[in-house]
N, C-alpha and C positions, 0 to 999 in steps of 0.2 A: 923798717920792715913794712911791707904794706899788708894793708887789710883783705881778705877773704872779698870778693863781691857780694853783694845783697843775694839773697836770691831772687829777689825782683827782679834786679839788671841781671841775673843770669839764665832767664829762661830766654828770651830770643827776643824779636820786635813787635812792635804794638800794631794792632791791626791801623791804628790812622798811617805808621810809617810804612806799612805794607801797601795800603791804599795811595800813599804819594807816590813810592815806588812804582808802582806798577800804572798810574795815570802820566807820569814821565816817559814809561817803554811807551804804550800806547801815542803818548803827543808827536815821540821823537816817528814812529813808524807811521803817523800819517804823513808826515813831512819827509820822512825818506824812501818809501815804496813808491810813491808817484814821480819820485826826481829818478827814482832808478828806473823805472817803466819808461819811464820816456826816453830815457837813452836806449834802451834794448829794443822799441819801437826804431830810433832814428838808426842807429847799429845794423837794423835787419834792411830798411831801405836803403845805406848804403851797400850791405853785401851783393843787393840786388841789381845794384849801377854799377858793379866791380862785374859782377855777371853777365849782366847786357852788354857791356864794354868788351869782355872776354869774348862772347859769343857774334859781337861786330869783326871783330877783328877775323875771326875766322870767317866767317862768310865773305871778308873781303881778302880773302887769300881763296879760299875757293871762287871766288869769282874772278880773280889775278888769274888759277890755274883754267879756268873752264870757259870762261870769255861772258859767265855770267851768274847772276846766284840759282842755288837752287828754289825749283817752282814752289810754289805756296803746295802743292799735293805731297813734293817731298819733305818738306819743311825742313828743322833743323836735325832728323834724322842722318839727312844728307852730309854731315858734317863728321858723324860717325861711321857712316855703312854705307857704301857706293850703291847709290841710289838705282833701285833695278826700273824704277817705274819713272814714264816723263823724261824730261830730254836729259841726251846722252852725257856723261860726264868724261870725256875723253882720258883728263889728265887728275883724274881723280887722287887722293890720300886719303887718309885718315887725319883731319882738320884739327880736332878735341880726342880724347879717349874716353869720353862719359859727360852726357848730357846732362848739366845741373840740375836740381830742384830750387824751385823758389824760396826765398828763406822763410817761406811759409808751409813748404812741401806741395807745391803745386808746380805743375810743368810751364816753361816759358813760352810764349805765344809768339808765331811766326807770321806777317802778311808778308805775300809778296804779291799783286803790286803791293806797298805799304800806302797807309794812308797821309803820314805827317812825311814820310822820306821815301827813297827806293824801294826800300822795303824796312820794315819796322819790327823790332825784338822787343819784348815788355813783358814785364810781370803786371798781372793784374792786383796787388796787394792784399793787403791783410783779409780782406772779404771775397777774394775770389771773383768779383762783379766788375764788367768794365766801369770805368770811372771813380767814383767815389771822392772820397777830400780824405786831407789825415794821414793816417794808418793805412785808410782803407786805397787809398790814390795811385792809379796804375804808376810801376816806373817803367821808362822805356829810352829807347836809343834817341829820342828825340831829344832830349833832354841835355 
């Protein structure tokens, strides 16, 4: 037969086994919230090179159909909406169905001329500011 528990052992844990426990969550969540931030950091620059990539490609199917890209005044609108302003687009479509946002929520930035290429597609990243390093590092079609 076994014995009844003390009532010692039967009221719960001692505050030093509470203090271990809860300095272990703590250890383990310095070490895992920075390993996962930096993948959901790297995760978002690349959705933003999947984007550029996506949004090269149609400008070079509207430049296939129109014998050139659209002007830096129509920008990447033109890709959506037959561009009523600047030169004409004869053999116009509808390129994309919706202009992404940056995986920061900010709009993608168009040159035409471009400065690194023909013309240049880029998100400016995580800070919104040309250049930066990091996080903060434009991504663009040059790339």
């Amino acid at each position: 037969m076994r014995r009844p528990l003390s009532p010692r052992r039967a009221r719960g844990f001692t505050l030093i086994e509470l203090i271990v426990a809860i300095t272990i969550v703590a250890v383990m969540g310095a070490v895992v919230v920075p390993a996962v931030m930096n993948h959901v950091s790297e995760a978002r620059r690349t959705a933003a090179r999947s984007d550029v990539n996506t949004l090269m490609q149609a400008l070079k199917l509207y430049k296939m159909d129109n014998g050139r890209y659209p002007s830096g005044e129509q920008g990447l609108g033109a890709l959506v909406a037959k561009p009523t302003n600047g030169p004409a687009a004869p053999n116009w479509k509808v390129y994309i169905e919706k202009l992404p946002k940056d995986p920061w929520g900010n709009a993608y930035q168009y040159d035409n001329p471009g400065l690194k290429g023909e013309v240049d597609v880029y998100s400016l990243g995580a800070d919104g500011k040309p250049g930066g390093e990091g996080n903060d590092a434009d991504v663009g079609s040059w790339e």
